[in-house]
N, C-alpha and C positions, 0 to 999 in steps of 0.2 A: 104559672110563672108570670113573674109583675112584668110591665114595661117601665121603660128606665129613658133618663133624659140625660145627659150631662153636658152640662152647660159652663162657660165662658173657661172654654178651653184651648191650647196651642193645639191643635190636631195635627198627627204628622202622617198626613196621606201620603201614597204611594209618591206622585208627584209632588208635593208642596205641602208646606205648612200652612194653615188659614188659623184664624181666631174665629172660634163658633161654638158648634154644637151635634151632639150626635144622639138622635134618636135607635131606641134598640124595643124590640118589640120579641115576646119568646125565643130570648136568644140570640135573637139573630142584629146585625144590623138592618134597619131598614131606611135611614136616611142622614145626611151630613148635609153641614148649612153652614154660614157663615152668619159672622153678627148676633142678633139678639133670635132667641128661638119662639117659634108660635105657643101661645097657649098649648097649656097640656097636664091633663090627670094624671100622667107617668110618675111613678117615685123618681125626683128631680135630686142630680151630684152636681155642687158646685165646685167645678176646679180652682175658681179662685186663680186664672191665668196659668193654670199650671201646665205639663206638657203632656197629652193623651196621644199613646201609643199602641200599638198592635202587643200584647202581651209578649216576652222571651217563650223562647220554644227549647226547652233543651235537649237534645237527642242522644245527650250519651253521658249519661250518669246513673252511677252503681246505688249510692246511698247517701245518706245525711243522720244527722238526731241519732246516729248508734245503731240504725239498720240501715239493710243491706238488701238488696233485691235478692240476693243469692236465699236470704233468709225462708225465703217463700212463706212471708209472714202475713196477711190481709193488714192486720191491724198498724205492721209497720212500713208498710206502703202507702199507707192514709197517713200516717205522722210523716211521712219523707214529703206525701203533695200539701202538706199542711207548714210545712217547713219553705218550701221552693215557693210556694204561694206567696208570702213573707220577703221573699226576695226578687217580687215582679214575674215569676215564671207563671203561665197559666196554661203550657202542657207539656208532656215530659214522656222520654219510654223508659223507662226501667231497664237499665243495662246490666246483662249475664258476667260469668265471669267463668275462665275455663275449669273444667269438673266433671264430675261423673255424668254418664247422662241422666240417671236419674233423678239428681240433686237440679239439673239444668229443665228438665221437663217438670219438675215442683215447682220452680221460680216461674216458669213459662204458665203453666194453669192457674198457678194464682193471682198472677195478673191479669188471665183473662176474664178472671170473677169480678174485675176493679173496672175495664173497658168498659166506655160508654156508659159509667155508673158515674150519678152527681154525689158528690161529696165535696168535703168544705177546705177546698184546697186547690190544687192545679189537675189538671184532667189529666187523665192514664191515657195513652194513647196507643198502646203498642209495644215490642220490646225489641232491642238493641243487645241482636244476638254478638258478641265479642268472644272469639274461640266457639270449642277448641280446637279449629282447624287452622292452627297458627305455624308460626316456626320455633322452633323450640329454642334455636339460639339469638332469638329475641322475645324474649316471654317476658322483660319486664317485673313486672309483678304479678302476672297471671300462674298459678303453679303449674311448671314445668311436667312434673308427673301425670299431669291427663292431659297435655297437648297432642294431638294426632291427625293426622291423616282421615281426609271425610269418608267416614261410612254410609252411600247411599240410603240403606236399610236404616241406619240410624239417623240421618238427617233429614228423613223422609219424616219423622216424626217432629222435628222443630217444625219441621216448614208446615204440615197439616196442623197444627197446632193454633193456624190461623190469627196468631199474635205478630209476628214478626215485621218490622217495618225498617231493621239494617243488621247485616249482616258482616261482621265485620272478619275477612281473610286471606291467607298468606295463598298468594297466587302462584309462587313458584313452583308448585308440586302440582301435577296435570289430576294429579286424584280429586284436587279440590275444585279443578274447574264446572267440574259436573252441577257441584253448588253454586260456584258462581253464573252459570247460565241457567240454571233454575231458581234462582232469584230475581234473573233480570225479565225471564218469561213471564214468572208472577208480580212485576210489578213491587221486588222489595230491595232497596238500595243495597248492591255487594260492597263492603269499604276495603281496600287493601289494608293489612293491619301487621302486626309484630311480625314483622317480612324482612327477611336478608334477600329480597326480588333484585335482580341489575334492572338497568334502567327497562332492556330489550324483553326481559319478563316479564316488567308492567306492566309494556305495551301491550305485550299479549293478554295479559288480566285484562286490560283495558275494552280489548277486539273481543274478549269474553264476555265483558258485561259489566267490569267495575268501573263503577261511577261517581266515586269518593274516596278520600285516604283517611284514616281513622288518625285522629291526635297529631295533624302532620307536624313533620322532623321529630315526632318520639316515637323508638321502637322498629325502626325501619332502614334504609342505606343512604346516606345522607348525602347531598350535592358535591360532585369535584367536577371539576371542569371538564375534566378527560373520561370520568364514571358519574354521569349524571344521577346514578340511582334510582331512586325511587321519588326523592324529592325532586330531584329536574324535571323527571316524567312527569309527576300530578302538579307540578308549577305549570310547564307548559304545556299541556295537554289541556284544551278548551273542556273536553267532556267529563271534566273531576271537578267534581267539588271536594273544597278543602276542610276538614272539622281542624278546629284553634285553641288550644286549651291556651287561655290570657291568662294567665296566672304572674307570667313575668319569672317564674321557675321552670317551669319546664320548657317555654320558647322564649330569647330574649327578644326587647322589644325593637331590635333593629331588626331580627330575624322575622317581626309580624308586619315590619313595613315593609321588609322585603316581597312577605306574600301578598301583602296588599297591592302594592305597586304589577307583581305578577297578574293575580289573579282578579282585581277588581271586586267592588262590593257585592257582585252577583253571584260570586263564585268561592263563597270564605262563609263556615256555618262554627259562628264561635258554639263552645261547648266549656260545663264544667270540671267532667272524668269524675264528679267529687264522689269521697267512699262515706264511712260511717262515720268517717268523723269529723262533718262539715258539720257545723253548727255546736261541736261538742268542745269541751275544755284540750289542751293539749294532754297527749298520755301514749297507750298502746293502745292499739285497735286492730280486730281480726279480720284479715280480710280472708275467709276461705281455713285454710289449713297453714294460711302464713299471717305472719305477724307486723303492721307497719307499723312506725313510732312517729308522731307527730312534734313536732317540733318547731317555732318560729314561722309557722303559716307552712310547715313542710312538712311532708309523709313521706317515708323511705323504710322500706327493709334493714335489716340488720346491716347488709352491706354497701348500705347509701342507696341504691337502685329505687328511684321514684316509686309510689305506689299510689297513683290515682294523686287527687289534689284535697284541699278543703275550697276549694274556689266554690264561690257563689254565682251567678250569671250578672247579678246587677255590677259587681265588682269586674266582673270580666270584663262588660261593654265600657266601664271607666279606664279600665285600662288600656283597650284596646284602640280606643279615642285618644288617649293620650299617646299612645303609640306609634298611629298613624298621624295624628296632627289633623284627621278628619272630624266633623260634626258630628252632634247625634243622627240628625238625618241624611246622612250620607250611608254612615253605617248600617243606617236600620236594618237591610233585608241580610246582615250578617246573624241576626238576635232573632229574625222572626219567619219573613220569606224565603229564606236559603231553605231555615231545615224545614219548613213545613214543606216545600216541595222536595226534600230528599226521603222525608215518611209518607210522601203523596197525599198531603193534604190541604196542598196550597189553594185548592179548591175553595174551601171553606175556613182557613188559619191562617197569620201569619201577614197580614194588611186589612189596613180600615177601610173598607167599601162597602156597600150596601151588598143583600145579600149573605156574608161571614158571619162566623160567629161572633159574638160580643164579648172577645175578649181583649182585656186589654189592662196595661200598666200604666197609672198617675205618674209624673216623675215630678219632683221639686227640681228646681233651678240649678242645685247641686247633686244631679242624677238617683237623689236615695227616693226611692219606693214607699209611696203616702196610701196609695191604695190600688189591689188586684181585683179584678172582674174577671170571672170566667161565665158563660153563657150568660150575662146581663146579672148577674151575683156578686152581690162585694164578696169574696171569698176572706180578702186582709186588709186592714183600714190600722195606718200606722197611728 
């Protein structure tokens, strides 16, 4: 693996932006500088002032290009990071969708063939179990027919499965809790998700071990003043992080200042939900054993019922800027910091420090995406 220079760029560190330069050596970063940078052999990227970022991190998307993680396809899990590459993403988990178990443990192995494997795209990281231990009078666009109640003996098998990095479910049923404390033991994020939970049965998901809300205010009991819900609960509850699908259709954009103002930029991990038919013409597209129709930037079942988004990430962080009235670097650890520590990899993803990996998004003046780096690799060059 070459070493990499890139040079006269906005760097937007944890703290502050500088004008400099960032040294990356196998991967990794190994040094940040201001001004002009030392001699050096490294294959040398001139940003040309442009703004260099911690790549997006997205944690909770199905598909794009026409597949579908459900698909338990290899070849179409490479065109999905080959796709999100394109749009500034440089790691992603492949999110499930509710289903037999057999269909949900195919998706789950053959992503684990894609982990920790370089390919020319954004890195697999894991997967973003979603059902089917949901509530079934909010299943959204998940199908109804194999929502249930968790099967230890069967959940025992996602969780060994050694992929998993969120787990997304309905806390009101104590059957489920068993999963949600066995994910908080193992270190894999619980999300409360498609839940008619009261406010008082968060809490208790929450005393259990959930530490985020899946797509907040869709699919779940939404804020009243006298029945806070589930949206009152992961607003004011410090130990939730909130996933934000910016679309501008499924949350309006006063309702993202709302959570902004809530919850502060540490605690807000935008996402795209997007299914097969992000990047694809408008039409019908399958998600599972149901049908969504896309239409005018929107996907919905026959009976209007949302179904996942076409949203991009680069698109989402535009919107979500124009939503809150905040900067790109205010926002940043919403696109990058948030979810790498919600898949526990804040370690090494998700901020430009010395040490992380070298990945990271060019952005032009007008936030579109000129080039992706993933471990020191131009993966997409606009």
């Amino acid at each position: 693996m070459s070493d990499l220079l890139i040079k006269n760029a906005v760097i937007y560190t944890p703290e502050s932006k500088i004008n400099g330069w960032v040294r990356c050596e196998n991967g990794k970063i190994t040094t940040i500088g201001e001004g002009r940078p030392p001699e050096s052999t490294a294959t040398i990227i001139d940003a040309n002032g442009q703004h260099l970022l911690p790549g997006f991190i997205d944690t909770h998307v199905h598909g794009a290009v026409n597949h579908d993680t459900m698909d338990a396809d290899r070849d179409g899990l490479i065109a999905m990071a080959d796709f999100f590459a394109s749009r500034g993403v440089t790691a992603f988990t492949p999110t499930t969708l509710t289903s037999t178990h057999d269909k949900i443990m195919a998706a789950l192995e053959t992503v684990k063939t894609l982990i920790n494997t370089e390919i020319d795209g954004a890195s697999i990281v894991g997967v973003h179990l979603e059902g089917p231990y949901l509530n079934v009078k909010k299943t959204g666009a998940q199908n109804p027919d194999f929502v249930r109640l968790c099967d230890p003996d069967e959940a025992q098998h996602y969780l060994d499965s050694g992929v998993l990095r969120v787990v997304s479910v309905a806390p009101e049923f104590l059957e489920n809790h068993w999963l949600i404390e066995q994910c908080k033991s193992r270190g894999i994020t619980a999300s409360i998700a498609h839940t008619m939970a009261t406010y008082e049965e968060t809490l208790a998901g929450i005393e259990a071990g959930i530490s985020q809300s899946t797509h907040t205010y869709n699919a779940m009991t939404s804020l009243n003043h006298r029945k806070p819900g589930v949206v009152g609960a992961v607003m004011s509850d410090d130990r939730v992080n909130c996933e934000l699908i910016a679309d501008n259709i499924h949350v309006h954009p006063a309702a993202m200042k709302a959570l902004w103002y809530a919850k502060g930029r540490d605690k807000i991990s935008l996402i795209s939900d997007a299914m097969r038919a992000a990047g694809m013409p408008e039409g019908e597209y399958k998600l599972e054993d149901l049908t969504a129709f896309v239409k005018d930037g929107k996907a919905t079942l026959a009976d209007g019922t949302l179904a996942g988004s076409v949203l991009t990430m680069d698109v989402a962080v535009k919107n979500f800027m124009a939503a809150t009235g905040a900067d790109l670097h205010t926002i940043m650890p919403t696109f990058s910091l948030n979810p790498a520590r919600t898949i526990g990899l804040d370690d090494c993803k998700g901020s430009i420090e010395a040490g992380k990996d070298a990945d990271f998004v060019l952005l032009g003046n007008d936030i579109s995406v000129q080039k992706t780096i993933v471990g020191g690799r131009v993966v997409y060059q606009n």
